[in-house]
C-alpha positions, 0 to 999 in steps of 0.5 A: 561410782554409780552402777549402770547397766552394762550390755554383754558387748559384740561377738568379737570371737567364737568357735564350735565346740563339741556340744555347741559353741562358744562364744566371747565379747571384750568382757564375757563369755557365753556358753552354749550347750546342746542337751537334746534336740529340744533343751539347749543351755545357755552359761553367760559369766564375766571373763575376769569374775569366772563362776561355779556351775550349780551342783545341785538341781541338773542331773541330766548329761548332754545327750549326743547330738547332731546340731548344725552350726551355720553363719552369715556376716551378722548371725550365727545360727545353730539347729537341733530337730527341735529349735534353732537359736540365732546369735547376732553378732552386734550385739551379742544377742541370742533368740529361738525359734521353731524350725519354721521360723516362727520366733518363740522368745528373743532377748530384747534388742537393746538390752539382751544380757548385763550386768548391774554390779554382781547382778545379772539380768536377762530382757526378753521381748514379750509376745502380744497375748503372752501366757506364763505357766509355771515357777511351782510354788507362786501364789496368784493366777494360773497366768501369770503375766503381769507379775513378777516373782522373787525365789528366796525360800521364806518362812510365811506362817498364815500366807496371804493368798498372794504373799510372794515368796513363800517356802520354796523355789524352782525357777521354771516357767513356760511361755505360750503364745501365737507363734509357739510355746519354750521353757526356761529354767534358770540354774541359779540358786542366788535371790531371783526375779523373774518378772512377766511385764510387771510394771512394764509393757517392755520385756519379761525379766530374769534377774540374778543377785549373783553367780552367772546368767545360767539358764536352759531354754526348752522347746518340743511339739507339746506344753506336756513334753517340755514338762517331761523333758525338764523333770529329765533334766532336773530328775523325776520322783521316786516311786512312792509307797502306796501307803504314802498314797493314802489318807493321812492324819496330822495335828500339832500335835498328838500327845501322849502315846495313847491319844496318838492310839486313840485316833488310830482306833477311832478311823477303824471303828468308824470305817473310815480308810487311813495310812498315817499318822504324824507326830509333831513337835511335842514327841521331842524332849523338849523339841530336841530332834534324835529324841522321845519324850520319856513321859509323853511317848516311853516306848516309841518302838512299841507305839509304832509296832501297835499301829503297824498291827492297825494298818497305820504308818508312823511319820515323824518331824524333823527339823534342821535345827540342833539345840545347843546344849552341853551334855546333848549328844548329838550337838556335842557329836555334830561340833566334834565332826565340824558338821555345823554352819559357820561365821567366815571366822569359824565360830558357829552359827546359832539361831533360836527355832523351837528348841531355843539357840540351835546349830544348823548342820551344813547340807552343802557338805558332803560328811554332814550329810553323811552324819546327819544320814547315820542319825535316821537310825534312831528313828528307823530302830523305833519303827519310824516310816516316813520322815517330814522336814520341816523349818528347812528354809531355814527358819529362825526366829527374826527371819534375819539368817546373815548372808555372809554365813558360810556353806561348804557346797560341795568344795566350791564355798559359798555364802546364803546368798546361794545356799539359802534356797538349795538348803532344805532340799539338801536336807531331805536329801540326806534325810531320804539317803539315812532312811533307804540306809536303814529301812531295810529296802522299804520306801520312805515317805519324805516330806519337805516344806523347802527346796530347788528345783531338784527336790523331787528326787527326795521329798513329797513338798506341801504348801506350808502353813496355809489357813482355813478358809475357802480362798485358801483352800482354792489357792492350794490347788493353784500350788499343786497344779503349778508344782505338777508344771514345774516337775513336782508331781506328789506334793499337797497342801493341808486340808482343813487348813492349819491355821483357824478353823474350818467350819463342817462345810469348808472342811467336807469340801476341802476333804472331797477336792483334797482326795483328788490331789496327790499328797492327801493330808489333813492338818490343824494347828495348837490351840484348835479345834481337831480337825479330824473327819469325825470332829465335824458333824455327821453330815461332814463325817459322812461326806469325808468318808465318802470321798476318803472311800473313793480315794482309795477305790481309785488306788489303782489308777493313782498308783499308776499315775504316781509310776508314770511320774517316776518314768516321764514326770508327768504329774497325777494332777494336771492343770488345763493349761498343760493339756489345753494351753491355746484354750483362752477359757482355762486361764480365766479365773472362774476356770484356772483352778480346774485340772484333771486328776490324771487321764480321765477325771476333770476336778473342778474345786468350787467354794464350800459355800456355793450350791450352784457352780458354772465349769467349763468343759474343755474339747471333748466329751464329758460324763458326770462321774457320779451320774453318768450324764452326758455333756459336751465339751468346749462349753461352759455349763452350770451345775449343782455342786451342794456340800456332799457333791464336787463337781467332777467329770469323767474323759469319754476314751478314758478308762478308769480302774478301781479296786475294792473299799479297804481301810487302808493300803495294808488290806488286801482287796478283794482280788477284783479290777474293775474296768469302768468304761464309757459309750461311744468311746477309744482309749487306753488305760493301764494298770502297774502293780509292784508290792507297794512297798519296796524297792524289788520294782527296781529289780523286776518285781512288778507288772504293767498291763495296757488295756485297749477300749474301742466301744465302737467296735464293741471291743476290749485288747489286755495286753500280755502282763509285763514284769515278774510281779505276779497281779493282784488281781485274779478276777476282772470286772467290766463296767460299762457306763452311759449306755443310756439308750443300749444294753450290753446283752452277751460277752465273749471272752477266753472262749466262753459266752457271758451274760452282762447284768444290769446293775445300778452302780455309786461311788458314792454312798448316800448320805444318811439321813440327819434332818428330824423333819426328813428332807430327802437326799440325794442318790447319786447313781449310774445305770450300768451294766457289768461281767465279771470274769477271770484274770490271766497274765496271758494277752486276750480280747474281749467282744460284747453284743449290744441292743436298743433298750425297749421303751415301755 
């Protein structure tokens, strides 16, 4: 018998319930349940196929809320503070709207909801004009419209620019238009479709090879808090260690212990900052995990208590697989403690990955992770850090896992079909839960190449194996940007490229757009060239160190950035679209790939082989981070952009904070915090501090600060110091930029007259100078004034005088 199409049917009973309603047709029922005032879930199943809720991505409760049901012959209405949803009842068909009345997004009239088979499918009416935003790791524009996208987590070694799918899935997206902005996440972890008119002018789409239509639909006064409130709803990141915000390096693979020694050494002697350093495949004896290579690496404990003295952090691979093998310990200890996958006979799953036929432990069950937890004491006994999870889509050769495997799920059974895409963010769970197990109340990094929305909570993610080239390197800022609209907010990609070679420019401009991102790794593959900073030239050398310096200068304000991430998930890295979603330029492709690095940096990434660049610059006023010159916003301008300068600009109302050059995050700063401020500007910056390294900030040991810049009444507010952590800082450092026609003459501040200097002041060094027939380089600089001053946890003001400049 063929399968149609087959509609949910007409409201044929209903009735309120405590967090919503719940409605029923002749053959389904749909649950609604309010969240929040702007987060309202809808559950649709078949009556006589019941299913099992997701346990994995959602982690939020709903919240107690007054919502109001009302209904008339055809309608059932329900409002919150936020949205109101109207439920026809002939069919049953569900729409939103804000609380005007201006409809946000409503099931298309005819189709609504159905069934085809086991696959359930949304249609949705599309909106003239309609922006898509979102789905994290997607390939292709920043709009997506016009495009579907499948969600089924995929091993794609050397991706094509628009390859669809790639590693990991979060299916949620936001919808921009005329009337309004909502969210959808659809809490489903089967193989998915979701379609924004592709081959149709119709409807956009969700479509489901299983379970129920599980979706929550989001709606509040910005882009930027539906954002927020998602990452509420599916968890916010932990706070990372510092070091894991600094430079880091990796190739597959450093080996023997004295090479990985040797790149150590080599980023001190030549003064270039570094965190970590990644051991690949080849530190496994004979790539078999819970294992050293006893000739390549004898003592792990000792190599990693060496690099520690150096200031370096050791991160490992790991991957999911387990070699079958007699006499190997870990296989033998996994099969005895039933933690393996199986056939729906019970004989194990295998499958070849590096080590040759392997097990893969069951995620979905609660004592293998538990087993797998307790075997990240091998590698925290040898001085391991940070853990990166690799191969976790899961990856096979043949890329053929078969769908009728089965997965525990936490007791509800279930198939690949639906584990698939939750599996390796399962993974780093239990990799993070036997890291905090035994590191000792440090912070890991964690590191993961696939997951579900949810995997925030564990794992940093980067974009895979991506290739050296510079439409590579632009789509991975696209990754990035969308993975920050889809409640990932530290993820990167690998700068230089993994796969092929990047030549000295594509690898300097990849070095100065991958300071501005929130993961900062560079990574090359067997059989390459080495990618480090050194290995391209002096002029790329010089280039990377400049902008590596500058990352670290910019500690401060990037550790804050990461902190907020922990509290209202808005990401570091911010896509124009978040900020300015009606502006029809940031959606356009010469700009989509712009976004800003926190409150005050615009970052535009531009071609390694382009000297000459047109930006555009959104509402407001701009200065040029490296000379201080003015521009303003709601224009498009063209600008150099030669190999040693990215383009970037800084927010007029933004204050930025820095801190000393060290290198690395185990050095201590000079004690300074230097406030950098801008002319004719109001704005507020903020400072949190905590060790960096433990987990005592959740129990009081940290300190946040709020410092008010109001220029046109020559003031600055810092705020009381909150928190038992003591600062950093014993000194503050004020650095007034663009005030190109004024001086900063005197500053009062706790009760005493201080005199500003004149100073001329670079965040960049100037390149030296390589060319034998002497050609000039540039000297990037600003005119600045500066005061320094003592630091105190107390509240207190600062005023200052200013003058015209005489003009001689």
């Amino acid at each position: 018998m063929a399968q149609l199409y087959r509609s949910i049917g007409a409201v044929e009973s209903w009735e309120k319930t405590e967090q919503g309603l719940l409605l029923k047709t002749a053959e389904s029922s749909v649950r609604i349940t309010v969240y929040s005032d702007s987060v309202i879930r809808v559950f649709a199943e078949k009556l006589d196929d019941p299913q099992h809720e997701l346990p994995y991505a959602v982690v939020a409760e709903p919240q107690q809320v007054d919502f109001e049901v009302k209904e008339t012959e055809d309608v059932i209405f329900l409002k919150t503070l936020k949205i109101r949803a109207l439920i026809s009842r002939k069919p049953l068909r569900i729409s939103f709207s804000d609380l005007d009345g201006n409809f946000l997004n409503e099931e298309d009239c005819a189709l609504g909801t159905g069934w085809i088979g086991d696959t359930v499918a949304t249609y949705r009416a599309l909106k003239e004009n309609e922006k898509f935003i979102g789905l994290g790791e997607k390939t292709g524009p920043l709009n997506r419209a016009g495009n579907a996208y499948t969600q089924w987590n995929t091993d794609h070694f050397g991706y094509p620019t628009n390859a669809d799918p790639i590693y990991l899935s979060t299916p949620f997206y936001m919808g921009i238009h005329a009337e309004g902005h909502y969210g959808i996440f659809l809490n489903n972890s089967h193989r998915s479709v979701v379609n924004f008119g592709a081959s149709n002018d119709r409807f956009s789409s969700i479509q489901v090879e299983g379970g129920p239509m599980d979706y929550f639909f989001f709606h509040n006064d910005s882009v930027a808090e539906m954002v927020s409130d998602y990452s509420w709803l599916t968890g916010r990141i932990p706070l990372p260690p510092k070091w894991a915000l600094g430079f880091q390096q990796c190739r597959y693979s450093y080996y023997p212990d004295s090479e990985v020694l040797n790149v150590a050494r080599t980023f001190r002697e030549k003064k270039i900052p570094a965190d970590v350093i990644y051991l690949d495949i080849h530190y496994m004896q004979d790539y078999k995990v819970f294992t050293f290579d006893e000739e390549r690496f004898p003592n792990p404990k000792q190599l990693t208590a060496d690099l520690e003295k150096d200031g370096f952090k050791t991160v490992v691979i790991v991957d999911p697989g387990v070699k079958r093998d007699k006499g190997y310990k870990p296989c033998e200890d996994g099969v005895k403690n039933d933690v393996f996958v199986k056939y729906p006979d019970g004989e194990l799953h295998a499958a070849q990955v590096w080590p040759g036929w392997s097990y893969f432990p069951d995620f979905t069950k609660e004592s293998a992770r538990n087993w797998w937890s307790d075997k990240m004491k091998f590698y925290t006994d040898n001085g391991i850090r940070g853990f990166w999870n690799d191969m976790n889509e899961p990856a096979s050769w043949g890329q053929m896992t078969p769908d009728l495997i089965e997965f525990d799920f936490d007791g509800s059974k279930t198939s690949h079909r639906e584990a698939r895409n939750v599996y390796g963010g399962l993974m780093s769970r239990a990799t993070k839960e036997g890291a905090d197990k035994y590191l000792d109340n440090k912070r890991p990094l964690m590191l993961t190449r696939a997951g579900f929305s949810g995997v925030q909570r564990y794992a940093a993610v980067w974009t895979g194996d991506n290739i050296a080239s510079d439409e590579h390197m632009m789509a991975g800022v696209r990754l990035i940007n969308s993975m920050g609209l889809t409640g990932i907010p530290f993820a990167g990609y690998d700068v230089g490229g993994f796969v092929g070679e990047a030549s000295s420019d594509l690898f300097a401009r990849w070095i100065s757009i991958g300071a501005f991102s929130p993961f900062f790794r560079a990574h090359s593959m067997i059989g390459t060239r080495n990618a480090e900073p050194w290995t391209f030239g002096e002029t790329s050398e010089a280039i990377a160190r400049n902008y590596i310096n500058l990352r670290y200068k910019l500690m401060p304000t990037i550790y804050t950035a990461m902190h907020r991430a922990t509290i209202d998930g808005m990401p570091l890295v911010r896509s124009l679209a978040l900020l300015y979603p009606m502006d029809e330029k940031v959606y356009e492709p010469a700009y989509q790939n712009q976004y800003m690095f926190g409150e005050s940096l615009l970052v535009c990434p531009v071609e390694s082989t382009k000297d000459l660049v047109r930006v555009y610059l959104p509402e407001g006023t701009w200065y040029d981070l490296l000379t201080d010159k003015y521009y303003k916003g709601n224009q498009e301008v063209v600008v150099d952009c030669p190999v040693e300068k990215l383009p970037v600009f800084v927010k007029r109302g933004a204050p930025i904070i820095t801190q000393s050059l060290v290198q690395s995050t185990a050095e201590k700063h000079d004690g300074v915090l230097n406030l950098h401020v801008w002319f004719k500007a109001e704005g507020t910056a903020c400072i949190y501090e905590d060790d960096g390294e433990s987990y005592d900030h959740q129990n009081g040991k940290w300190s946040s600060r709020e410092i008010k810049y109001d220029c046109p009444n020559n003031t600055i507010l810092f705020g009381a110091q909150e928190g038992d952590y003591a600062s950093d800082f014993d000194k503050v450092r004020v650095i007034w930029h663009g005030f190109h026609d004024r001086k900063v003459k005197t500053v009062e501040v706790h009760g005493k007259s201080l005199k500003a200097k004149s100073e001329e002041h670079r965040w960049v060094d100037v390149l030296p100078n390589f060319d034998p027939l002497g050609a000039s380089v540039v000297d990037y600089k600003c005119d600045v004034f500066t005061v320094e001053f003592k630091n105190t946890d107390k509240a207190f003001e600062l005023t200052w005088e200013s003058e015209l400049l005489e003009r001689g």
